[in-house]
C-alpha positions in Angstrom: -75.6 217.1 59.0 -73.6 214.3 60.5 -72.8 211.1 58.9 -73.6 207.8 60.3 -69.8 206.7 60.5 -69.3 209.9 62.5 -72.0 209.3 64.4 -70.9 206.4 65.7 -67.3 207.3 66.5 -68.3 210.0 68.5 -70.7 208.1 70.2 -68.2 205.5 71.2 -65.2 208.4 71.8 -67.7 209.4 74.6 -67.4 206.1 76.4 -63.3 206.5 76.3 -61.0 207.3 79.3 -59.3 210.7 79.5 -56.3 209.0 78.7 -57.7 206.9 75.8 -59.3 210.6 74.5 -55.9 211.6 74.4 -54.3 208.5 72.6 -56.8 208.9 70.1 -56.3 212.9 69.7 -52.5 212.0 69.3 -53.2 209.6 66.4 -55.2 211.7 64.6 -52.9 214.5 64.9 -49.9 212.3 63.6 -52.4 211.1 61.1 -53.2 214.7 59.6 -49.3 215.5 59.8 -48.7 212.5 57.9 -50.5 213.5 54.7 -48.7 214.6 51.9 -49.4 218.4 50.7 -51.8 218.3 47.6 -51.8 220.8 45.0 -54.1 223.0 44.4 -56.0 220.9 41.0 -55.8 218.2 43.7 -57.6 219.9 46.3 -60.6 220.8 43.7 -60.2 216.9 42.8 -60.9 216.0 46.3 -63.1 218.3 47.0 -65.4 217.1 43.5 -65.1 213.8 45.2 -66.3 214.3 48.2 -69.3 216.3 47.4 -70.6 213.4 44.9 -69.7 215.7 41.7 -67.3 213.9 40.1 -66.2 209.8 40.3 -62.8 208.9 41.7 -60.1 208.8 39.1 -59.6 206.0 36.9 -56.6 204.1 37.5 -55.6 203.8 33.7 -54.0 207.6 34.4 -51.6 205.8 37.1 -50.8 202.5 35.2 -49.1 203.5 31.9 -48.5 200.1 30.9 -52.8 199.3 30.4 -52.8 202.7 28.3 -49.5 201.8 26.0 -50.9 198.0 25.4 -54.4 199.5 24.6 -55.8 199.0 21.3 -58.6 200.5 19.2 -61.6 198.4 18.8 -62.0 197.7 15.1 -65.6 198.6 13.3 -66.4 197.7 9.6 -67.1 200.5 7.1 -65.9 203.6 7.4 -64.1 205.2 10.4 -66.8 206.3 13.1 -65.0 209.7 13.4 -66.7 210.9 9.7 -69.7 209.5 10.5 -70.1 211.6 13.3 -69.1 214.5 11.4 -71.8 213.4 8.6 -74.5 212.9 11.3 -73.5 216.3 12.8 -74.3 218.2 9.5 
């Protein structure tokens, strides 16, 4: 099944010049030779992505200074972590 966007490029690539077909094959090309090489975890990443599995990643992993100023939010009573373990038994 083909997406909407897709759809619609292709559609309007069919209305193109030979020579505008080929300006646009040529920028795609350089566009795919641009991207960096992803590792393999980043492949299944991407892949998770795109099929809707899994949301993007959050951007506290690539901002180190939001994780170093965080700060725990306080509770009264006892520390949540044993009442879980209470609840749990």
């Amino acid at each position: 099944m083909v997406s909407h966007n897709v759809d619609k490029i292709y559609q309007s690539a069919k209305a193109l010049s030979e020579a505008e077909l080929q300006e646009l094959r040529r920028l795609l090309d350089n566009r795919e030779s641009q991207q960096p090489e992803l590792t393999k975890q980043e492949q299944v990443r991407h892949a998770l992505v795109e099929r809707g599995l899994v949301e993007q990643q959050s951007p506290l992993g690539k901002d180190p200074k939001r994780f170093q100023l965080w700060q725990p939010v306080p509770i009264q009573g006892k520390p949540l972590s044993e009442t879980i373990i209470e609840e749990r038994r």
